[in-house]
N, C-alpha and C positions, 0 to 999 in steps of 0.2 A: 375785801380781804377774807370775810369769810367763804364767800363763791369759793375761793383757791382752795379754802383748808377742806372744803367740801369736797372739792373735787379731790384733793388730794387724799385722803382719807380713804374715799369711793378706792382710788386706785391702789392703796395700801391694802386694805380690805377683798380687791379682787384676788391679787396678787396670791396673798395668803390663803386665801380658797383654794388657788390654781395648785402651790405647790405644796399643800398638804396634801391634796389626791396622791402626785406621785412622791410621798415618802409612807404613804396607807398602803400604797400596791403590793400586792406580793405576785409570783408567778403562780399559773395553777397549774397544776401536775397533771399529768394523763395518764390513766392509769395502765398498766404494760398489759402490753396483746401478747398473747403467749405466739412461736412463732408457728408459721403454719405447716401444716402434713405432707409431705413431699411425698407421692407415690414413690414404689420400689421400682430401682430400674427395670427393663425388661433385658433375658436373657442373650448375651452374646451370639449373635449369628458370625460363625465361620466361613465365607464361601472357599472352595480349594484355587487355588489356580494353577492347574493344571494346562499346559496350552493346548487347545483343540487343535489336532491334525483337521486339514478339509483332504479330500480329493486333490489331484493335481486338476487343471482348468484343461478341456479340451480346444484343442484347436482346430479348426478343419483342415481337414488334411492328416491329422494325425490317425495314427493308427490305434484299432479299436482295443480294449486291456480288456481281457479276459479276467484282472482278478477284483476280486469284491473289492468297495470303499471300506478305508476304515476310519469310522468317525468315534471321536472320543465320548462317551458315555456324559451326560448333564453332569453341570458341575454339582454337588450334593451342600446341603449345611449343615451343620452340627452346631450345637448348641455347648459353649464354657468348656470344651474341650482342646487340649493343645493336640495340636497337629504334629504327627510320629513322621520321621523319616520314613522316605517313601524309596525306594533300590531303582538305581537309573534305569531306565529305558534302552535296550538296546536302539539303533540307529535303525531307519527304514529304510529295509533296500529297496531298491526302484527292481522293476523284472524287464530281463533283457530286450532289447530292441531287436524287434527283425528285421531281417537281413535286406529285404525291400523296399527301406527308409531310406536308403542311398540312393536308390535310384528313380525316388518321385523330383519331381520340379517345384520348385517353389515356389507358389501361387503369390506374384505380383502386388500389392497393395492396389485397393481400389482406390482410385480418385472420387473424391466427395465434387459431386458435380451440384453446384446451387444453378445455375442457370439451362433455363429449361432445354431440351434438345434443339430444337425449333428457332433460336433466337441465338445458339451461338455462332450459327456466322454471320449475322448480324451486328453482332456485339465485339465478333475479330474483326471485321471492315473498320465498325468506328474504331477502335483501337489501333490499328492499321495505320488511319487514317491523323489519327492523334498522337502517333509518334511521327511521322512525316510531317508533321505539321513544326514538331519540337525540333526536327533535326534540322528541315529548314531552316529555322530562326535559329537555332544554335549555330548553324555556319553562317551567319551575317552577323557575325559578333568578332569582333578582332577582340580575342581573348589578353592580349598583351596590354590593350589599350584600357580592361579597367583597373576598378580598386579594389582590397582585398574583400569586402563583402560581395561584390555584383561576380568575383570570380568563385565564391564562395556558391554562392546563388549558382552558375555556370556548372560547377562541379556538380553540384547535386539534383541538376536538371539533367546531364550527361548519366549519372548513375541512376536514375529512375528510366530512365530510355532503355539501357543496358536491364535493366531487372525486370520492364514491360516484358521485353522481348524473348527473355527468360521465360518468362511465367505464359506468354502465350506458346512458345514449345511445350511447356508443361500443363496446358489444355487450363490453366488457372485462371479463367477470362476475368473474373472478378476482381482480383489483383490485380491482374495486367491493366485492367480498365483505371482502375485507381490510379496506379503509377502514371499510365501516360496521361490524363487528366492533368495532374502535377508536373508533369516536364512538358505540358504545353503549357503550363499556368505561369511557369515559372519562366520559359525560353520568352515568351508574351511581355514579360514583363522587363525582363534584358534588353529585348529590343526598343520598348518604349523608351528606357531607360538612356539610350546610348545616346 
Protein backbone atom coordinates (compact mmCIF):
# COMPACT_ATOMS: atom_id res chain seq x y z
CA UNK A 1 0.00 0.00 0.00
CA UNK A 2 2.56 2.15 0.50
CA UNK A 3 4.18 1.53 -3.33
CA UNK A 4 0.65 3.10 -4.27
CA UNK A 5 0.74 6.17 -2.09
CA UNK A 6 4.26 6.51 -3.58
CA UNK A 7 3.57 6.33 -6.64
CA UNK A 8 0.61 8.45 -6.27
CA UNK A 9 2.07 11.20 -4.63
CA UNK A 10 5.13 11.09 -7.44
CA UNK A 11 2.16 11.65 -9.80
CA UNK A 12 0.44 14.51 -7.70
CA UNK A 13 3.78 16.19 -7.27
CA UNK A 14 4.46 16.04 -11.19
CA UNK A 15 1.35 17.31 -12.05
CA UNK A 16 1.76 20.31 -9.83
CA UNK A 17 5.17 21.18 -11.34
CA UNK A 18 3.68 20.84 -14.83
CA UNK A 19 0.73 23.19 -14.29
CA UNK A 20 2.30 25.79 -12.33
CA UNK A 21 4.73 26.63 -15.40
CA UNK A 22 1.74 27.48 -17.31
CA UNK A 23 -0.03 29.72 -14.84
CA UNK A 24 3.86 31.53 -14.22
CA UNK A 25 3.79 32.25 -18.21
CA UNK A 26 3.29 35.49 -19.43
CA UNK A 27 3.68 36.44 -23.16
CA UNK A 28 6.84 38.48 -24.11
CA UNK A 29 6.31 41.60 -26.05
CA UNK A 30 8.45 42.54 -29.00
CA UNK A 31 9.39 45.56 -29.15
CA UNK A 32 7.78 47.76 -32.24
CA UNK A 33 9.85 48.29 -35.48
CA UNK A 34 9.28 51.59 -36.44
CA UNK A 35 7.91 51.10 -40.11
CA UNK A 36 10.09 51.31 -42.87
CA UNK A 37 11.19 54.41 -45.54
CA UNK A 38 9.44 54.04 -48.77
CA UNK A 39 11.40 55.90 -51.55
CA UNK A 40 9.48 58.90 -53.33
CA UNK A 41 7.77 57.74 -56.30
CA UNK A 42 9.44 58.72 -59.44
CA UNK A 43 7.89 61.38 -61.63
CA UNK A 44 4.89 60.62 -64.11
CA UNK A 45 5.95 59.92 -67.73
CA UNK A 46 3.17 61.07 -70.28
CA UNK A 47 3.63 59.41 -73.67
CA UNK A 48 1.15 61.52 -76.41
CA UNK A 49 -0.68 59.35 -78.62
CA UNK A 50 -0.70 60.85 -81.31
CA UNK A 51 -1.24 58.19 -84.41
CA UNK A 52 1.66 58.04 -86.72
CA UNK A 53 0.73 58.53 -90.32
CA UNK A 54 3.14 55.93 -92.39
CA UNK A 55 3.48 56.34 -96.08
CA UNK A 56 0.78 54.61 -98.30
CA UNK A 57 2.67 50.89 -99.26
CA UNK A 58 3.78 50.76 -102.79
CA UNK A 59 2.67 48.29 -104.99
CA UNK A 60 4.23 47.29 -108.21
CA UNK A 61 2.82 48.62 -110.73
CA UNK A 62 1.94 51.52 -109.18
CA UNK A 63 2.67 54.71 -110.25
CA UNK A 64 5.70 56.72 -108.89
CA UNK A 65 4.44 60.09 -106.14
CA UNK A 66 6.44 62.82 -106.63
CA UNK A 67 5.40 64.10 -103.04
CA UNK A 68 7.39 63.70 -99.91
CA UNK A 69 6.36 61.08 -96.94
CA UNK A 70 4.89 62.53 -94.06
CA UNK A 71 5.92 60.95 -90.98
CA UNK A 72 4.73 61.98 -87.62
CA UNK A 73 7.46 63.54 -85.52
CA UNK A 74 8.49 60.69 -82.16
CA UNK A 75 6.07 60.64 -79.85
CA UNK A 76 7.73 63.15 -76.79
CA UNK A 77 7.24 62.74 -72.79
CA UNK A 78 6.49 65.07 -70.27
CA UNK A 79 6.78 64.83 -66.98
CA UNK A 80 3.24 65.64 -64.13
CA UNK A 81 1.92 67.69 -66.73
CA UNK A 82 -1.74 67.35 -68.03
CA UNK A 83 -2.20 67.19 -71.56
CA UNK A 84 -4.02 70.71 -73.40
CA UNK A 85 -6.35 70.20 -76.16
CA UNK A 86 -4.58 69.72 -79.27
CA UNK A 87 -7.06 71.60 -82.78
CA UNK A 88 -8.03 68.61 -85.15
CA UNK A 89 -6.06 67.83 -87.94
CA UNK A 90 -7.21 68.49 -91.06
CA UNK A 91 -7.88 65.25 -93.39
CA UNK A 92 -4.94 64.14 -95.81
CA UNK A 93 -5.62 64.46 -99.32
CA UNK A 94 -4.20 61.81 -101.45
CA UNK A 95 -2.78 63.88 -104.88
CA UNK A 96 -4.55 63.07 -107.95
CA UNK A 97 -4.13 59.91 -110.08
CA UNK A 98 -2.77 59.95 -113.57
CA UNK A 99 -4.61 59.60 -116.27
CA UNK A 100 -2.41 56.45 -117.41
CA UNK A 101 -3.66 54.26 -114.39
CA UNK A 102 -6.59 53.19 -116.67
CA UNK A 103 -4.83 51.96 -118.98
CA UNK A 104 -2.00 49.53 -117.28
CA UNK A 105 -3.25 45.74 -116.96
CA UNK A 106 -3.15 44.28 -113.98
CA UNK A 107 -0.50 42.19 -113.16
CA UNK A 108 -2.04 38.47 -112.39
CA UNK A 109 -1.03 36.90 -108.96
CA UNK A 110 1.78 34.71 -108.92
CA UNK A 111 1.28 31.25 -108.20
CA UNK A 112 3.58 29.98 -105.21
CA UNK A 113 4.99 26.98 -107.02
CA UNK A 114 6.53 24.39 -104.04
CA UNK A 115 7.40 21.83 -106.49
CA UNK A 116 10.34 22.04 -108.52
CA UNK A 117 10.01 22.63 -112.33
CA UNK A 118 11.57 19.37 -113.28
CA UNK A 119 9.33 17.08 -111.49
CA UNK A 120 5.94 18.58 -112.32
CA UNK A 121 5.06 16.46 -114.89
CA UNK A 122 5.93 13.92 -113.17
CA UNK A 123 3.97 14.44 -110.26
CA UNK A 124 0.60 15.44 -112.92
CA UNK A 125 1.07 11.64 -114.37
CA UNK A 126 0.81 10.28 -110.79
CA UNK A 127 -2.02 12.37 -110.12
CA UNK A 128 -3.35 11.55 -113.31
CA UNK A 129 -2.95 8.32 -112.73
CA UNK A 130 -4.46 8.47 -109.21
CA UNK A 131 -7.70 9.96 -110.02
CA UNK A 132 -8.27 7.22 -112.78
CA UNK A 133 -7.66 4.96 -110.53
CA UNK A 134 -10.52 6.60 -108.00
CA UNK A 135 -12.91 6.92 -110.90
CA UNK A 136 -12.54 3.35 -111.77
CA UNK A 137 -13.42 2.00 -108.58
CA UNK A 138 -16.12 4.61 -107.87
CA UNK A 139 -18.03 3.33 -111.04
CA UNK A 140 -17.93 -0.38 -109.72
CA UNK A 141 -19.86 0.70 -106.72
CA UNK A 142 -23.75 0.45 -107.20
CA UNK A 143 -24.25 3.62 -105.13
CA UNK A 144 -28.01 2.53 -104.38
CA UNK A 145 -26.84 -0.70 -102.84
CA UNK A 146 -25.00 0.94 -99.81
CA UNK A 147 -25.50 2.35 -96.18
CA UNK A 148 -25.58 5.73 -95.25
CA UNK A 149 -21.94 5.84 -94.08
CA UNK A 150 -20.09 3.83 -97.22
CA UNK A 151 -22.47 6.46 -99.38
CA UNK A 152 -21.06 9.12 -97.15
CA UNK A 153 -17.48 7.79 -97.70
CA UNK A 154 -18.76 7.64 -101.71
CA UNK A 155 -19.53 11.31 -101.75
CA UNK A 156 -16.49 12.50 -100.32
CA UNK A 157 -14.38 10.33 -102.63
CA UNK A 158 -16.39 11.96 -105.62
CA UNK A 159 -15.62 15.51 -104.21
CA UNK A 160 -11.92 15.07 -103.78
CA UNK A 161 -11.65 13.86 -107.52
CA UNK A 162 -13.73 16.91 -108.62
CA UNK A 163 -11.32 19.44 -106.37
CA UNK A 164 -7.84 17.00 -107.68
CA UNK A 165 -8.93 18.09 -111.01
CA UNK A 166 -9.42 21.58 -109.98
CA UNK A 167 -6.42 22.21 -108.64
CA UNK A 168 -4.35 20.34 -111.30
CA UNK A 169 -6.00 23.26 -113.90
CA UNK A 170 -4.73 25.48 -111.37
CA UNK A 171 -1.05 24.25 -111.71
CA UNK A 172 -1.68 23.39 -107.63
CA UNK A 173 0.07 19.85 -107.94
CA UNK A 174 0.58 19.70 -104.22
CA UNK A 175 -2.95 19.81 -103.48
CA UNK A 176 -4.16 18.10 -106.29
CA UNK A 177 -1.68 15.25 -105.27
CA UNK A 178 -3.15 15.25 -101.70
CA UNK A 179 -6.69 15.04 -102.92
CA UNK A 180 -6.33 12.24 -105.38
CA UNK A 181 -4.29 10.16 -102.84
CA UNK A 182 -7.66 10.38 -100.68
CA UNK A 183 -10.15 9.56 -103.39
CA UNK A 184 -8.05 6.56 -104.27
CA UNK A 185 -7.82 5.78 -100.46
CA UNK A 186 -11.06 6.13 -100.12
CA UNK A 187 -12.77 4.51 -103.65
CA UNK A 188 -10.04 1.33 -102.38
CA UNK A 189 -11.82 0.92 -99.65
CA UNK A 190 -15.54 0.91 -101.03
CA UNK A 191 -14.63 -1.63 -103.12
CA UNK A 192 -13.16 -3.91 -100.57
CA UNK A 193 -16.00 -3.09 -98.72
CA UNK A 194 -18.89 -4.17 -101.10
Amino acid sequence: MMVRTTHAIGWVLAGALATSGCFGAQAKTVPEIPPLDMPVAPPRRVVSNQPVTLPPAEMPGDPVRDQPSQLAPPPTTRADTPRAAEPPKPPSVEPPKAADDSAKVPIPPSTLQTTPTQREVEVERRVRVQLTQATSDLSRINYQALNADARTQYDTAKRFVAQSEDALRAKNLVFANNLAEKAAALAAQLVIRR
